[in-house]
N, C-alpha and C positions, 0 to 999 in steps of 0.2 A: 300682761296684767293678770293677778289670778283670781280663778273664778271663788266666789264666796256665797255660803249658803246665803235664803233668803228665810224672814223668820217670819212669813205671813200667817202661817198655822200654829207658832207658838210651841210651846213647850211641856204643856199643862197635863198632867195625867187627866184628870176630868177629861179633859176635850176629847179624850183618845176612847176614854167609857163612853161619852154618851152617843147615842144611837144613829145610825146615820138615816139620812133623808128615805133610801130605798138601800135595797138588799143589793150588797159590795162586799167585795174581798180585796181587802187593804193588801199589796205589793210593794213590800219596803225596802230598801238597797240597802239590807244589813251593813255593809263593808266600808259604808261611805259615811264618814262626819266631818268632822270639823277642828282644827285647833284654836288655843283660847284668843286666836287673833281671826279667827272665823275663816279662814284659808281653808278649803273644802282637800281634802288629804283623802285616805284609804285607810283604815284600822288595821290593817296587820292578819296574819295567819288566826284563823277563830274569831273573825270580828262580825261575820255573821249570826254565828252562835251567841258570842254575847249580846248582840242587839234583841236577837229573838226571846232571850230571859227577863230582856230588859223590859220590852214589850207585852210580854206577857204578867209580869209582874204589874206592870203600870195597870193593865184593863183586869188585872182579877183573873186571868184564865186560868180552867180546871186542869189545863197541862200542855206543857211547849213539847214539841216533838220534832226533832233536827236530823233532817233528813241529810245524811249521808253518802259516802262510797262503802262503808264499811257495816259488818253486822251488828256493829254494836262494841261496848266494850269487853276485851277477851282476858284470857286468863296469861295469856304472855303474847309474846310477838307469833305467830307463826310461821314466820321463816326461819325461827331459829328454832321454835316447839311447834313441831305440826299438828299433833295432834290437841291444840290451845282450841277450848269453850268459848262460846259466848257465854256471859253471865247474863239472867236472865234479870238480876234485879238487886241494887245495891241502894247503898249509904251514901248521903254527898258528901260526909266524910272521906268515905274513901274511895269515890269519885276521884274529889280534888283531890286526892295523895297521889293516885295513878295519873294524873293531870301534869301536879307537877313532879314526879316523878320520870316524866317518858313521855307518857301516853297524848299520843298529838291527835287522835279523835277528839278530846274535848280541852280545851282552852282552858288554864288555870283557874281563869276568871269567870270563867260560863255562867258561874252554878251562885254568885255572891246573891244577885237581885234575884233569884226565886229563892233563897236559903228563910229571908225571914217569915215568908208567906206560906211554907211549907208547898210548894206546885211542883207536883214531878214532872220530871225531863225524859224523855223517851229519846236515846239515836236506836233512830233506826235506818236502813239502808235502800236508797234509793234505786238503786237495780233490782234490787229481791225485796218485793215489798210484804211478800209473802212469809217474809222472815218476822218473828215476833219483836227480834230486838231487843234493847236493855232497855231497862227502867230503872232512873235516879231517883229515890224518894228521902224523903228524912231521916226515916232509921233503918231503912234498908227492910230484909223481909222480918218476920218477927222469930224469935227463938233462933237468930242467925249467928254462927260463929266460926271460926276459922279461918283460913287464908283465900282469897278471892281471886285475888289476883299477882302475879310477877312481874315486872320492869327489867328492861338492860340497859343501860349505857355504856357505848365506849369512847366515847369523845371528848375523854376527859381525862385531867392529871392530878396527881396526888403534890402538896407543894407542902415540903418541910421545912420548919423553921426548928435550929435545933442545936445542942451542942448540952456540954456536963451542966452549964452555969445559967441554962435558961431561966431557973426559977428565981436566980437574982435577977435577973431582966425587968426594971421597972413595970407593969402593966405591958405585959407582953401579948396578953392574949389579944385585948383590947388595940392596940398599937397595928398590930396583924389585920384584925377584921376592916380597922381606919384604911389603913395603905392599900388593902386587897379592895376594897369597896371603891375608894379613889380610882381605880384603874381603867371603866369598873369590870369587878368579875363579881359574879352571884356565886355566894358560897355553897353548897350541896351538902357538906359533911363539913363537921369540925372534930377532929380528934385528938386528944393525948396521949402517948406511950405511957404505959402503966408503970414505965420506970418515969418519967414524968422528964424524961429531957429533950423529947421532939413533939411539936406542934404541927401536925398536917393537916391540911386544907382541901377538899374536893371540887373544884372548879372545871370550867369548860379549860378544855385544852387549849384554844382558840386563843383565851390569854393568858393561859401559862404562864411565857416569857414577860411579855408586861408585868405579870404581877409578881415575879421570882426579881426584876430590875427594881419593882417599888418596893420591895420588903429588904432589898439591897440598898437602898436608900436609907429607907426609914433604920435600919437598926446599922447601919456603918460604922458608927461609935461603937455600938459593944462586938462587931468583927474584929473592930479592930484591937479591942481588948480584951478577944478570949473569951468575952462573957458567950456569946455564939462560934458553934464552929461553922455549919453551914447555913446554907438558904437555898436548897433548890428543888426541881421537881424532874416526878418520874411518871411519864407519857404512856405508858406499857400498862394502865391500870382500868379496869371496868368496874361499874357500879350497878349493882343486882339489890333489888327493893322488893319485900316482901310486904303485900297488903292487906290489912285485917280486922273484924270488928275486935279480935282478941290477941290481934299483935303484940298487944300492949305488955302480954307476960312474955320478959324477953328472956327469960332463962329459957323456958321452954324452945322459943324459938330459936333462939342460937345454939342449943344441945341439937335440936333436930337436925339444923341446917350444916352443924360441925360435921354431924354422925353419916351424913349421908360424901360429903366434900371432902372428906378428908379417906373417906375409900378410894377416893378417884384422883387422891394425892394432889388434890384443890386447895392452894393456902387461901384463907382468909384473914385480911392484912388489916382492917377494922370495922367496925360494928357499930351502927347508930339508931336509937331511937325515934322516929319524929316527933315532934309535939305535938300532933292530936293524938299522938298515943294510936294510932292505929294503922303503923307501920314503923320495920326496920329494915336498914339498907347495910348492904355491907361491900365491903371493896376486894376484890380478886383480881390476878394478872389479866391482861387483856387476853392471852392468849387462850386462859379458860373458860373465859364468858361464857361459849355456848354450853360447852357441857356444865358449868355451874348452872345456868338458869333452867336446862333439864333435868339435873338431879333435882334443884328445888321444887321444880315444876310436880316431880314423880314423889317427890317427897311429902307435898303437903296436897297434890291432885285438888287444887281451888276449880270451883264451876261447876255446874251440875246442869247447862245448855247442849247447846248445837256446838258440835267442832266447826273450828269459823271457817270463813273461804277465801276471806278478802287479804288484804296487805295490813299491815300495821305501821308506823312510825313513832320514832322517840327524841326526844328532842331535851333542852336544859333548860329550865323556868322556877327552881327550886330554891327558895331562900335558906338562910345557915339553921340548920338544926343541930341539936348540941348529941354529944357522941359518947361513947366509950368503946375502948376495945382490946385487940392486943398490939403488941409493940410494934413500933413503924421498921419498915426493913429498910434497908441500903439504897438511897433515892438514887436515880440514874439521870444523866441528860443536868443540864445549868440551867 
């Protein structure tokens, strides 16, 4: 039989404000809720984190502060960039871009329930408490510009849908996102060949194959008619995310990141905006990753902290942002 919360204390913000009888310190099981059949579950990776925003939000507090393993959020991984910053103090813009980008310090979702109340979020690290940590505010610090921070992924595939006759393809692009979503895979990039005959997809690896079988499905009629020549994807590909409150001028940022990548004979295979406009990701072979996210690293030197000490982790939580770039290459792998 399973165990189900009980709802004696209710639900109410109020209840949570007002004052308690004597002087306590409320110990909440972040991790632990409930589903909408009340069957007591576990939240998932950051489900502490979100409770504690959530929490804080609710009673008004002057600032949630999530203590950690780590110092904070950095300017890349440092296993792959050693010498990566803490950053002393951002945007929950572009928090959440590093969030869903990689960045498994903080939960996508952390930062929603203090966004409308303006409460900063401090991680800070629970071994070194000596450490100052980051701090998530509203607008980040003031007169702030530049590149903050960098992301890597490589656990992921590029999936092209593609051939001369795509652009007869009834609602092709739409068709794509339907089948890919059905599968499901969370899209990361959406791209066009600037010759406009292939459509690729950045997805977790994980479902690659499912979603190269569903988009074999869904478009069968026009394989079979020539209107597509392929459908598949190429495993061999990482994804490096540059984050910024001035990202947003992507000329700039893709001249700088071409100029430094392309000394070190680093293709960059496409190129995407996100939609808060304060980051671009782009896709390079797996086998360049590290030295691409150190040229970027070197190139745009985001952070002006502590070089970090701890581990980092990156993960896939990123919904489809719309793209542009240069021409899809020669997909490998079915």
């Amino acid at each position: 039989m399973p165990w189900r919360c009980r709802t004696v204390h209710g639900s109410d913000a109020a209840t949570l404000r007002s004052p308690p009888a004597a002087a306590v310190a409320a110990v909440v099981t972040g991790f632990i809720g409930a589903t909408a059949e009340g069957v007591l579950t576990t939240l998932g990776r950051g489900g502490s984190d979100y409770s504690a925003t959530i929490l804080g939000a609710a009673v008004g507090a002057s600032e949630v502060i999530i203590w950690t393993d780590v110092d904070g959020l950095l300017t890349a991984d440092p296993r792959l960039v050693p010498n990566a910053c803490i950053i002393p103090e951002i945007s929950y813009r572009e928090a959440s871009e590093l969030a869903y980008f990689g960045a498994k310090v903080l939960h996508p979702k952390t930062l929603r329930a203090v966004m409308p109340c303006g409460i900063p979020v401090w991680i800070r690290n629970t071994f070194a408490p000596e450490r100052r940590g980051t701090k998530i505010t509203p607008s980040g610090p003031p007169n702030d510009g530049g590149v903050k921070a960098l992301t890597a992924i490589s656990d992921i595939a590029l999936v092209a849908v593609g051939g001369p006759g795509v652009g007869g393809v009834p609602d092709v692009l739409g068709r794509t996102l339907a089948a890919t979503a059905a599968v499901p895979a969370d899209v990361l990039l959406i791209h066009q060949s600037s010759s406009r005959d292939d459509i690729c997809l950045v997805i977790s690896s994980a479902f690659a194959n499912r979603t190269v079988e569903a988009l074999r499905r869904e478009f069968a009629h026009d394989l079979a008619s020539e209107k597509l020549q392929h459908i598949m994807h190429d495993p061999t590909v990482a994804l490096i995310t540059v984050v910024g409150q001035t990202v947003g001028d992507i000329s700039g940022i893709v001249q700088r990141a071409y100029s430094g990548l392309v000394r070190e004979n680093v293709r960059i295979i496409a190129g995407a905006r996100g939609s808060s406009e304060c980051s671009f990701s782009f896709v390079v072979p797996q086998k360049d990753m590290k030295v691409a996210l150190a040229i970027a690293h070197e190139e745009f030197q985001p952070g002006r902290g502590e070089v970090a000490s701890a581990s980092y982790e990156t993960s896939l939580d990123r919904p489809a942002t719309w793209c542009y770039g240069s021409d899809m290459p020669s997909a490998g792998g079915a």
